[in-house]
C-alpha positions in Angstrom: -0.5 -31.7 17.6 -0.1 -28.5 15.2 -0.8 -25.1 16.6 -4.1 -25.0 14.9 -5.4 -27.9 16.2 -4.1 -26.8 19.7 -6.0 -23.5 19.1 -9.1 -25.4 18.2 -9.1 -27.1 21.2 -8.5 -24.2 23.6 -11.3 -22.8 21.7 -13.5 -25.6 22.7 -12.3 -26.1 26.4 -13.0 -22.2 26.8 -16.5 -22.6 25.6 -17.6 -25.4 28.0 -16.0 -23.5 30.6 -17.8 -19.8 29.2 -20.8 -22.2 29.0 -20.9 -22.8 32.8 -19.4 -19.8 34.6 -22.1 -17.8 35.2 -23.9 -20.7 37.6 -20.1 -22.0 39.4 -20.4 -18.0 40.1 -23.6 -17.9 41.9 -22.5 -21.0 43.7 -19.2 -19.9 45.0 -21.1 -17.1 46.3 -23.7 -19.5 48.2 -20.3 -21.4 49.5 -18.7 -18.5 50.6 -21.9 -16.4 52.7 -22.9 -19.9 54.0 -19.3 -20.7 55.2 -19.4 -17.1 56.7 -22.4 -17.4 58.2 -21.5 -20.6 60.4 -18.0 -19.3 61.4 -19.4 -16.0 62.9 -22.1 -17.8 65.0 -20.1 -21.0 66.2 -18.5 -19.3 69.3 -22.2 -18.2 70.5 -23.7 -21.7 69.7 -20.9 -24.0 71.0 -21.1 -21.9 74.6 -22.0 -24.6 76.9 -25.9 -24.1 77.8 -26.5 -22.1 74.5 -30.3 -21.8 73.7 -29.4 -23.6 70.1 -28.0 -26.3 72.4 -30.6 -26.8 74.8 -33.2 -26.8 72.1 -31.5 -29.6 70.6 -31.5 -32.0 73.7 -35.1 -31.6 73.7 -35.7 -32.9 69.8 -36.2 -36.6 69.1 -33.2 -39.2 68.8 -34.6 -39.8 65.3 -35.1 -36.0 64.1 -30.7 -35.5 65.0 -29.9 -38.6 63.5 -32.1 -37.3 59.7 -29.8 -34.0 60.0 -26.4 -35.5 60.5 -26.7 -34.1 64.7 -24.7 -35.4 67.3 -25.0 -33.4 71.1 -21.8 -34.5 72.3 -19.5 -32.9 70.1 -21.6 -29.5 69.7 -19.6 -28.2 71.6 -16.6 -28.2 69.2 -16.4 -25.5 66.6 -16.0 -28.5 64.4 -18.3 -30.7 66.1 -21.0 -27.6 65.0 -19.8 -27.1 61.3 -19.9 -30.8 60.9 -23.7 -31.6 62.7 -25.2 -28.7 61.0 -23.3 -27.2 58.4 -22.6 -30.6 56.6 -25.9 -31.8 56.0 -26.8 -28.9 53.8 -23.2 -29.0 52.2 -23.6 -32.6 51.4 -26.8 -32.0 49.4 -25.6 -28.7 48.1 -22.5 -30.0 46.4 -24.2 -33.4 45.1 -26.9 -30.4 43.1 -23.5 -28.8 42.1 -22.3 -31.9 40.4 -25.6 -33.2 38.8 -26.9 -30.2 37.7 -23.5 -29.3 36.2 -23.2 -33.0 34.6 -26.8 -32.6 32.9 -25.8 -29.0 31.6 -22.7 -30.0 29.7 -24.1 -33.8 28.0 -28.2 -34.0 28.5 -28.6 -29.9 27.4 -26.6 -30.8 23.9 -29.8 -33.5 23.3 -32.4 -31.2 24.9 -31.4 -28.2 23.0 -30.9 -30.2 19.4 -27.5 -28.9 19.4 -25.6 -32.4 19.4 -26.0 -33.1 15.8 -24.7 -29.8 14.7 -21.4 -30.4 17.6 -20.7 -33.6 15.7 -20.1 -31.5 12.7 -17.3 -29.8 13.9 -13.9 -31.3 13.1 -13.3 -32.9 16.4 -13.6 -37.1 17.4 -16.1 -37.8 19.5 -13.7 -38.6 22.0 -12.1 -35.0 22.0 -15.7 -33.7 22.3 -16.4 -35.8 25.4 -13.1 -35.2 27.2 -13.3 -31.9 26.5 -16.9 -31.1 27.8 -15.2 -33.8 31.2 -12.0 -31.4 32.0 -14.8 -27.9 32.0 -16.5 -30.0 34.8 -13.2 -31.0 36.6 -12.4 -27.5 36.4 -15.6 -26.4 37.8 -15.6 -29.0 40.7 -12.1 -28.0 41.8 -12.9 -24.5 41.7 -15.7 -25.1 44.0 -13.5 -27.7 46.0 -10.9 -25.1 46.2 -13.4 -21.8 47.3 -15.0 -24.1 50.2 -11.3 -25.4 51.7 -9.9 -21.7 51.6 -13.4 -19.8 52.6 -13.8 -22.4 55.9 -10.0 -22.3 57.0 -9.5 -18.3 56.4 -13.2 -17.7 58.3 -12.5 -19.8 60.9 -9.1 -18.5 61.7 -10.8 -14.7 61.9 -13.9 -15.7 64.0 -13.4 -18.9 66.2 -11.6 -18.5 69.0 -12.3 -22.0 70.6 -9.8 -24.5 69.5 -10.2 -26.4 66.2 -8.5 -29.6 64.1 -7.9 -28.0 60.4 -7.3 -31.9 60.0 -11.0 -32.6 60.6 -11.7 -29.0 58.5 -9.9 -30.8 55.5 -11.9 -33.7 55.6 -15.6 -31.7 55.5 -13.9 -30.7 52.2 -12.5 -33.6 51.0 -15.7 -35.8 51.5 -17.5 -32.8 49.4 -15.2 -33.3 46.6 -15.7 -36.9 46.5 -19.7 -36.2 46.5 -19.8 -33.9 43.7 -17.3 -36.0 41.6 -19.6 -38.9 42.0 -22.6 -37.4 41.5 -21.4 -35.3 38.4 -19.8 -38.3 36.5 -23.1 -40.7 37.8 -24.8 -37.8 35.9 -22.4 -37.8 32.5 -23.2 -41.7 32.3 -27.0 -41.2 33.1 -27.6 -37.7 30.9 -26.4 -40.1 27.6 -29.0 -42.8 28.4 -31.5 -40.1 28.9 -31.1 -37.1 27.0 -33.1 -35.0 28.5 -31.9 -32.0 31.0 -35.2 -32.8 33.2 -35.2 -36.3 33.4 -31.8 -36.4 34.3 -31.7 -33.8 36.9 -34.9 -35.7 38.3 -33.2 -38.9 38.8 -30.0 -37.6 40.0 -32.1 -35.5 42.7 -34.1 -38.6 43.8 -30.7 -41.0 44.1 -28.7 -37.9 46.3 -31.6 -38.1 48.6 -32.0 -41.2 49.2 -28.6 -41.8 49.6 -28.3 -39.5 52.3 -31.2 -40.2 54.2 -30.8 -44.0 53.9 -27.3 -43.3 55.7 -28.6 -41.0 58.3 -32.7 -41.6 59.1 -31.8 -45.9 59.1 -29.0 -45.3 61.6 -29.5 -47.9 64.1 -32.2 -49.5 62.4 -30.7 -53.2 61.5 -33.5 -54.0 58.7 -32.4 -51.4 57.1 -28.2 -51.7 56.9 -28.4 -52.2 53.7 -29.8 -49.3 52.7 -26.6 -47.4 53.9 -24.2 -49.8 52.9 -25.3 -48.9 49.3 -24.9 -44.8 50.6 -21.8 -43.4 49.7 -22.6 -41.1 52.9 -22.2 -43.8 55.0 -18.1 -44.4 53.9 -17.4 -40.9 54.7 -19.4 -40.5 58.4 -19.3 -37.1 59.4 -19.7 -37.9 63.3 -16.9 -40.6 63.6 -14.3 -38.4 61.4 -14.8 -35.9 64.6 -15.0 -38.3 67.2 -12.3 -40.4 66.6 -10.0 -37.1 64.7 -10.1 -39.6 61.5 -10.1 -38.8 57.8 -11.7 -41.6 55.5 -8.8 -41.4 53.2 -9.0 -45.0 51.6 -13.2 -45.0 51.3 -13.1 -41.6 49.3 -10.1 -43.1 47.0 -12.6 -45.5 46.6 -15.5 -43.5 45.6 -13.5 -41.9 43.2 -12.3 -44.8 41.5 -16.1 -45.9 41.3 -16.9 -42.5 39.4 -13.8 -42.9 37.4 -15.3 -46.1 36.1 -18.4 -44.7 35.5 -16.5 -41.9 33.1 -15.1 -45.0 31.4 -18.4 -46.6 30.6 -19.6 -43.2 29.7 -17.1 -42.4 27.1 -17.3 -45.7 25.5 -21.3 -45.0 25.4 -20.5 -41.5 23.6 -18.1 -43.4 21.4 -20.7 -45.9 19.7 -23.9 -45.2 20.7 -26.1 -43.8 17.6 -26.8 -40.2 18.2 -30.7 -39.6 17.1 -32.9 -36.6 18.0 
């Protein structure tokens, strides 16, 4: 590769990247004040006999089980982050990775912009790949911000004792989330091309994914609804409990979305680009 072609594609990487700073800003921000917010109130909440606590034993079985709540381990600064803390994590990451997926391939369609992109002296396969590592860059960024932001807070304002092991994994299992949901929504935004539609149906699967894993919980004609939840291969309540990272089932995950980035550059490849 010559150094203007080399230039030409830094040029291009740093526009997709330009493209989507402004909103990874604004939700490194929400990471950062909601990790803060958690670590300064655990010590007062995982008290034994805490108001938060006892207001808790008096909700329905069915109301903890739709928010990812377990009583028995509230009373671990973990065992806090990961009933509460999680649930909201889970969805806010699984936004992250669809909204960012629609921005970068369904906008080019919405906007009329794709024609004019194919113009420009790059394959389509350059053009893909490039608009895939501004994504990858954005979801370890936000990877990255969350792991640092919930270790360094927790080490300045719990002073109960804590796994980092378990801390890890709450990241790890929101990596794999947005990852799946962000290349599910490459593949999807190419069939769809539209911003809306896409975002739409990415919203709809994320929730009922999540809710099929946690609201069926116990319910046995309904197992099949969370066998078909990626939430349910990376339990937040058993990682805890039993001090155990779900390496192998988010390896697994991600080879899923890997295949899914497959499919969706072969799609980008042939598929006859009409607005």
């Amino acid at each position: 590769m010559n150094y203007t072609n080399r230039g030409e594609n830094m040029t291009l990487l740093k526009k997709e990247i330009k493209y989507t700073f402004k909103n990874l800003f604004i939700w490194v921000l929400v990471i950062i004040l909601f990790n803060l917010m958690f670590a300064s109130i655990t010590d007062f909440i995982t008290k034994q006999n805490s108001p938060f606590t006892t207001f808790l034993e008096k909700m329905p079985d069915t109301f903890l089980k739709a928010f990812n709540m377990d009583i028995s381990i509230m009373s671990r600064p973990e065992g806090l982050f990961g009933s509460e803390g999680m649930t909201f994590m889970y969805i806010f990451f699984g936004i992250f990775g669809s909204l960012l997926a629609s921005k970068l391939y369904a906008s080019e369609f919405d906007n009329k912009t794709i024609e004019y992109l194919l113009t420009k002296p790059f394959s389509r396969k350059r053009i893909f790949i490039h608009k895939l590592f501004a994504i990858v860059f954005d979801l370890l960024i936000l990877f990255g911000i969350f792991l640092f932001s919930e270790l360094l807070f927790f080490k300045l304002f719990v002073s109960g004792q804590y796994s980092n092991k378990i801390l890890f994994a709450f990241s790890l299992y929101l990596f794999v989330t947005e990852v799946f949901f962000a290349f599910l929504g490459i593949l999807i935004s190419l069939y769809i091309k539209s911003r809306k539609l896409t975002n739409s149906l990415l919203l709809g699967i994320l929730f009922f994914m999540y809710f099929a894993s946690t609201v069926t919980e116990g319910v046995k004609n309904t197992e099949f609804l969370r066998k078909i939840s990626i939430f349910h291969y990376m339990p937040i309540i058993e990682t805890i409990k039993n001090s155990k990272v779900y390496y192998i089932n988010s390896i697994v995950i991600l080879l899923i979305s890997l295949i899914f980035i497959v499919f969706s550059l072969y799609v980008f490849q042939k598929q006859d680009i009409k607005i």
